[in-house]
C-alpha positions in Angstrom: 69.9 161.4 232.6 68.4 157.8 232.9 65.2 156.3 232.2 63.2 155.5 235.8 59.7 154.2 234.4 57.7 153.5 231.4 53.9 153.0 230.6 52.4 151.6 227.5 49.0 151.5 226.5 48.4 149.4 223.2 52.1 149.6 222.1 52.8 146.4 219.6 52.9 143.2 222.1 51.7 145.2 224.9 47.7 146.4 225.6 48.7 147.9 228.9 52.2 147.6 230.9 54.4 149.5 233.2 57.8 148.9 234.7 60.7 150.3 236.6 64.4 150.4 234.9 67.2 150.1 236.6 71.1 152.0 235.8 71.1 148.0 234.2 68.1 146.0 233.2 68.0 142.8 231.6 64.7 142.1 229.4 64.0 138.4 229.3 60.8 136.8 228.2 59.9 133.6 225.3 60.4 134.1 221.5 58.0 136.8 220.4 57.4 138.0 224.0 58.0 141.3 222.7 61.5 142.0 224.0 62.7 144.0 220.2 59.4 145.9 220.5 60.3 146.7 224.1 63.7 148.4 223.2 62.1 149.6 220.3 59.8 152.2 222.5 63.1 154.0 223.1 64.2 154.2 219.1 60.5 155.2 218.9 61.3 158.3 221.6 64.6 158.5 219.6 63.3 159.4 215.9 60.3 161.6 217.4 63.0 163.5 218.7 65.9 163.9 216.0 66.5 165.8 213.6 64.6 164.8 210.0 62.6 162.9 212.1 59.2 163.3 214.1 55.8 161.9 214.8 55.3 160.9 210.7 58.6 159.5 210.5 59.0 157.6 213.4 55.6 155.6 212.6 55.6 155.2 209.1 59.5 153.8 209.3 57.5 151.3 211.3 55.1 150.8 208.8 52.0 152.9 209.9 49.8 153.1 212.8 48.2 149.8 212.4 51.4 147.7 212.6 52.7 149.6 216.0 49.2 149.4 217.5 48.4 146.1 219.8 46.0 143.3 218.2 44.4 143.1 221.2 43.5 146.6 221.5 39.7 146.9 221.5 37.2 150.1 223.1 40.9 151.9 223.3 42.6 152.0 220.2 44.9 155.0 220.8 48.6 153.8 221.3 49.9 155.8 224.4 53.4 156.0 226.0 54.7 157.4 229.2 58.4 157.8 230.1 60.0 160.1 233.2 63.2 160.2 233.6 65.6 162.1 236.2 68.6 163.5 236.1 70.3 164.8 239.5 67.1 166.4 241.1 65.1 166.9 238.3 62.4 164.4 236.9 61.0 164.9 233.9 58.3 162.9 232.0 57.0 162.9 228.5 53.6 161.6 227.5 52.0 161.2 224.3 49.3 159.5 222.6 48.9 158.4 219.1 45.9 158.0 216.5 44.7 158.3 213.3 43.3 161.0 211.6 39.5 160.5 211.1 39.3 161.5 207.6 41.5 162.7 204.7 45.3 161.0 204.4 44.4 158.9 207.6 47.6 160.8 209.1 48.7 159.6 213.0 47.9 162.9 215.2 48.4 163.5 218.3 45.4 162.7 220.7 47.8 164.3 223.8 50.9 165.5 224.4 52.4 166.6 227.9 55.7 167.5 229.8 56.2 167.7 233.3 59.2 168.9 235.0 59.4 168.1 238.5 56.0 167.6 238.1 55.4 170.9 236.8 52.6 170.7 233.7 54.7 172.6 230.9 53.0 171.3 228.2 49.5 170.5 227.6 48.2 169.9 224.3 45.9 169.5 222.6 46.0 173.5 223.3 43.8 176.6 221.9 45.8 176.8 218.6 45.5 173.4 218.4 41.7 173.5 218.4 41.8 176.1 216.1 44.4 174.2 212.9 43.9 170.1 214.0 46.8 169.7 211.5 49.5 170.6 213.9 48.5 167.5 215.9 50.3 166.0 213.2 53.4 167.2 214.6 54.7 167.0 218.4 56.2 169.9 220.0 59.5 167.5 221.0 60.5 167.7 217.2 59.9 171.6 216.8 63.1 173.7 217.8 60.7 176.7 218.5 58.5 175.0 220.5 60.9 172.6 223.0 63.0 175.3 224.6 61.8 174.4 228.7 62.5 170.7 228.0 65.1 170.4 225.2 67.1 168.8 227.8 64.4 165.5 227.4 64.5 166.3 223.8 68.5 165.7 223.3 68.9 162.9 225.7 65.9 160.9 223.4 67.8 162.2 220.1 71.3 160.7 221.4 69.9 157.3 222.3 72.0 154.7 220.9 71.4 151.4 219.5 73.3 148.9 217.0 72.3 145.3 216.4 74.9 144.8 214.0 75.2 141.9 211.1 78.6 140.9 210.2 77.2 139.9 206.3 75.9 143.3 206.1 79.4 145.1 207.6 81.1 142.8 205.0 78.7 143.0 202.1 77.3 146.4 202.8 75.8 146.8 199.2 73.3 143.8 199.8 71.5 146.5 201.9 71.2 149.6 200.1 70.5 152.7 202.2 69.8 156.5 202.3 72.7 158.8 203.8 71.2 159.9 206.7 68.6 157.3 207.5 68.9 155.2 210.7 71.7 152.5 210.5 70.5 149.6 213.2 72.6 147.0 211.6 75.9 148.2 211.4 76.0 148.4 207.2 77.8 152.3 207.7 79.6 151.3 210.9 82.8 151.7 209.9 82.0 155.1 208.6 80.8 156.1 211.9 84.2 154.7 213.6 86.1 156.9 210.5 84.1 160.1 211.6 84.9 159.8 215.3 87.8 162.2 216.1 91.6 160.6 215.6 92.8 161.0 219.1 89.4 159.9 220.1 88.9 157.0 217.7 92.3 155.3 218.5 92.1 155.4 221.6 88.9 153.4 221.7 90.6 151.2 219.2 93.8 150.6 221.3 91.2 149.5 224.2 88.7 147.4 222.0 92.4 146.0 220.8 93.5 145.0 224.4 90.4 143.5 224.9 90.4 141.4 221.7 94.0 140.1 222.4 92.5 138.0 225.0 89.1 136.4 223.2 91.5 136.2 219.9 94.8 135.5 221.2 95.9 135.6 218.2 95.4 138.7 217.4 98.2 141.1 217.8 96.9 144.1 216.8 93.7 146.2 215.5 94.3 149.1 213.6 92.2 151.7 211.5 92.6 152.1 207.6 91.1 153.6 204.2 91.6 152.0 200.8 93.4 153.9 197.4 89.0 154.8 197.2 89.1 156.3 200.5 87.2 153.4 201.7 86.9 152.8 205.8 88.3 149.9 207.3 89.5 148.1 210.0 93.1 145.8 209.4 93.6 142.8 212.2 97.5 141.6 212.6 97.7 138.3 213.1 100.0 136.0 214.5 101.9 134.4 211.2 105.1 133.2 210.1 105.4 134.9 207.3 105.6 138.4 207.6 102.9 140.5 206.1 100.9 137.4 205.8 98.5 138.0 209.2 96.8 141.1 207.7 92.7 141.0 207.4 90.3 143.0 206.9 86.8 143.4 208.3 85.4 141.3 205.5 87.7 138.6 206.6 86.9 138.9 210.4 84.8 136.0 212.2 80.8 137.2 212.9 82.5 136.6 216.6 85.2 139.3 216.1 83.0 141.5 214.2 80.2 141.5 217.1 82.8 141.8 219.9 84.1 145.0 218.3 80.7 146.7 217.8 79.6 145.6 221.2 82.7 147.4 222.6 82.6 150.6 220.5 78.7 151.0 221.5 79.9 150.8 225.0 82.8 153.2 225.3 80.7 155.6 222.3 79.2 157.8 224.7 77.5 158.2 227.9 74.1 158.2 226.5 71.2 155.4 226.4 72.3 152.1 225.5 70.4 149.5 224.1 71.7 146.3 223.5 69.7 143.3 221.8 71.1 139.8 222.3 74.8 141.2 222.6 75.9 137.0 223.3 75.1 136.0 218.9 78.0 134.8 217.3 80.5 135.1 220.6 82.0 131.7 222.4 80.2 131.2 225.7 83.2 131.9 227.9 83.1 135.2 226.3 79.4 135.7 227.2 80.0 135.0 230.7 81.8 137.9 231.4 79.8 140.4 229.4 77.6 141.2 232.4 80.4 142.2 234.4 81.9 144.0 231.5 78.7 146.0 230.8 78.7 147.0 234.9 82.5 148.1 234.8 81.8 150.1 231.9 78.5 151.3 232.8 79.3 152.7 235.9 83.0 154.3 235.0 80.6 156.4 232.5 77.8 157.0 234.3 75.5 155.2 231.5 72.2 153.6 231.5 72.6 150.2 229.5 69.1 147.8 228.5 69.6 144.5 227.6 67.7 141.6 225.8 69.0 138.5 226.1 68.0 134.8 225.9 71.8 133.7 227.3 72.2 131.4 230.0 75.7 131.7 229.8 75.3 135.8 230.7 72.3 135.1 233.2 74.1 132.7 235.2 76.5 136.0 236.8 75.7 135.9 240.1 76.1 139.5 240.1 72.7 140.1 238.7 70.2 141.3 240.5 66.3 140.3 240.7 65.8 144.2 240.4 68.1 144.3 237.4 65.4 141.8 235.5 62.9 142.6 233.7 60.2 139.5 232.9 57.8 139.4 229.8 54.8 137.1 229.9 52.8 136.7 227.4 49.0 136.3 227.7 47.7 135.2 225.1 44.9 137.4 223.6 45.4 139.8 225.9 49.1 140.7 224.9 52.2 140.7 227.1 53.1 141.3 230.7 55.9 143.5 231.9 57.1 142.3 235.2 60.6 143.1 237.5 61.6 139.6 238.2 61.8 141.1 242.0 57.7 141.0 242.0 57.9 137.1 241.7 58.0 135.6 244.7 59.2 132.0 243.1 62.0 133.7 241.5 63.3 136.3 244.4 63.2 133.1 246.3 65.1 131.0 244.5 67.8 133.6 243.6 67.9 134.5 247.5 69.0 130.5 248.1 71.6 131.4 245.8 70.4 130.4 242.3 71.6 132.5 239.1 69.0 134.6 236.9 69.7 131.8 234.3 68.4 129.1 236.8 66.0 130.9 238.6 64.3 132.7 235.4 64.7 131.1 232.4 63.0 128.0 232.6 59.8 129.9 232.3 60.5 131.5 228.9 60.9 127.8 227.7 58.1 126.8 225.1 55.6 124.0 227.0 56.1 121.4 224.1 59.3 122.3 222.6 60.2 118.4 222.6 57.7 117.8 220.5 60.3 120.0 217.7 62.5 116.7 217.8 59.4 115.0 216.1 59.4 117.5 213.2 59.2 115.3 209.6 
């Protein structure tokens, strides 16, 4: 299944947006454009959806109502999102809007939800026993097991969306971050556990690939392997060229933020076949390494059939001429009035430019640039 559209109404940076995706998109747009808050809509479908999760949990990890609604949202206050997806010949979309209870704990409720299945109403709430008890607005059907039979196919494609911005300091210092078992891990502080849990013919051979891979950014790397300490600790052991033998062992805690990066980045891409999102994939990594992530993402995209987002402020991955104005997705902000959502396509200045032959990076992001960044070189 793979994501075809999505509508916002007052969602963070964006009072009212809609956009097409493509199998790959790349999100580009200035600093605090909204491009996080973008991918973020998916985690959003993600923890409505899981297990231990729904509506309550998904807004309150993101600190209530009032931070996930737009500033600029005025006579509409309710935050509403629309996504279809489609999946051989069947397109489904979910809808939902979001508010807050009137009185009492100030709960968000649901001011809608629907389902549509080939465009087939299956759900329509709020319903007649909805009238009846308002506190199961409180709740949305996607989250109830006895109430998302006809679309639970919607339901486990949002629950198995994946996402991992990770941060080598946490992966190496994991008990600077404490965190609940089970809660959400976007930073990579449990990654190794989740590499540990993934089954052993499974998990090397994902580690005997990531390892081929590494051998030529790191050429001195010889080989990658998986271990667990006399505490039954998880890690991953790097050999290293050396002269003395035994001497090129490290451990993850001794990796580069490079290395560390490259292997998350390749263990979210051969994981699973599900939703991708990746947020700024080219930090810590050498530039001739970020050059040929676009065309690594494609290989690996299409061999599994995935859908993969992107956010990225790289010049060094925009300029693959195998993008295409289609594949881009533009944020502009307005000021006041929020942010824009845009395919780079729609611009007739940048299809132009990248139908003479100019990259993404040329052709696109030189309007993300701040108008009086070299004014910064006057700081005092």
């Amino acid at each position: 299944m793979k994501i075809t559209q999505l509508d916002l109404i007052n969602w963070r940076n964006f009072k009212k947006a809609s956009i097409e995706f493509s199998d790959r998109s790349f999100i580009v747009g200035p600093n605090a454009s909204g491009k996080s808050n973008l991918l973020d809509v998916f985690r959003f479908f993600r923890d409505l959806a899981k297990a231990g999760g729904g509506l309550q949990k998904a807004v309150e990890l993101r600190g209530g109502l009032t931070k996930i609604r737009c500033l600029a949202a005025r006579a509409k206050p309710d935050v509403e999102l629309l996504v279809s997806a489609k999946e051989a010949d069947t397109v489904w979309s979910y809808e939902i809007g979001i508010r807050q209870e009137p009185r009492g704990h100030r709960q968000p409720q649901l001011s809608f939800e629907r389902v549509r299945r080939n465009q087939n109403l299956i759900v329509d709430r709020p319903n007649q026993e909805d009238q009846k008890d308002p506190a199961r607005l409180t709740q949305t059907f996607l989250e109830q097991i006895n109430a998302n039979k006809e679309f639970r196919d919607i339901q486990v494609f949002f629950e198995k969306t994946l996402y991992l911005h990770l941060v080598p300091q946490l992966l190496k210092n994991p008990s600077a971050l404490h965190m609940e078992s089970g809660v959400d891990d976007p930073f990579g502080v449990r990654f190794l556990e989740r590499v540990m849990e993934t089954p052993e013919k499974t998990r090397r051979s994902r580690l005997r690939k990531i390892e081929s891979a590494l051998q030529l950014a790191v050429p001195e790397l010889k080989a990658l392997v998986d271990t667990r300490d006399e505490r039954g600790v998880p890690h991953l052991e790097a050999v290293y060229e050396h002269w003395r033998p035994n001497a090129g062992k490290q451990r993850e805690d001794q990796f580069s933020d490079g290395t560390l990066r490259l292997i998350g980045l390749l263990w979210s891409l051969l994981e699973s076949d599900s939703l991708l999102l990746l947020e700024e994939p080219e930090l810590s990594l050498h530039s001739s390494i970020v050059s040929n992530l676009g065309p690594l993402i494609w290989r690996m995209q299409r061999t599994r059939k995935r859908q993969v987002l992107i956010s990225t402020h790289s010049a060094d991955l925009l300029r693959d001429k195998g993008i295409r104005a289609d594949e881009v997705i533009f944020l502009q902000p307005r000021g006041n009035e929020g942010t824009d959502i845009v395919s780079a396509e729609s611009i007739a200045e940048i299809r132009n430019l990248l139908e003479g032959g100019l990259s993404v990076a040329d052709a696109v992001l030189p309007r993300t640039r701040p108008a009086k960044v070299e004014q910064l070189s006057l700081f005092e």
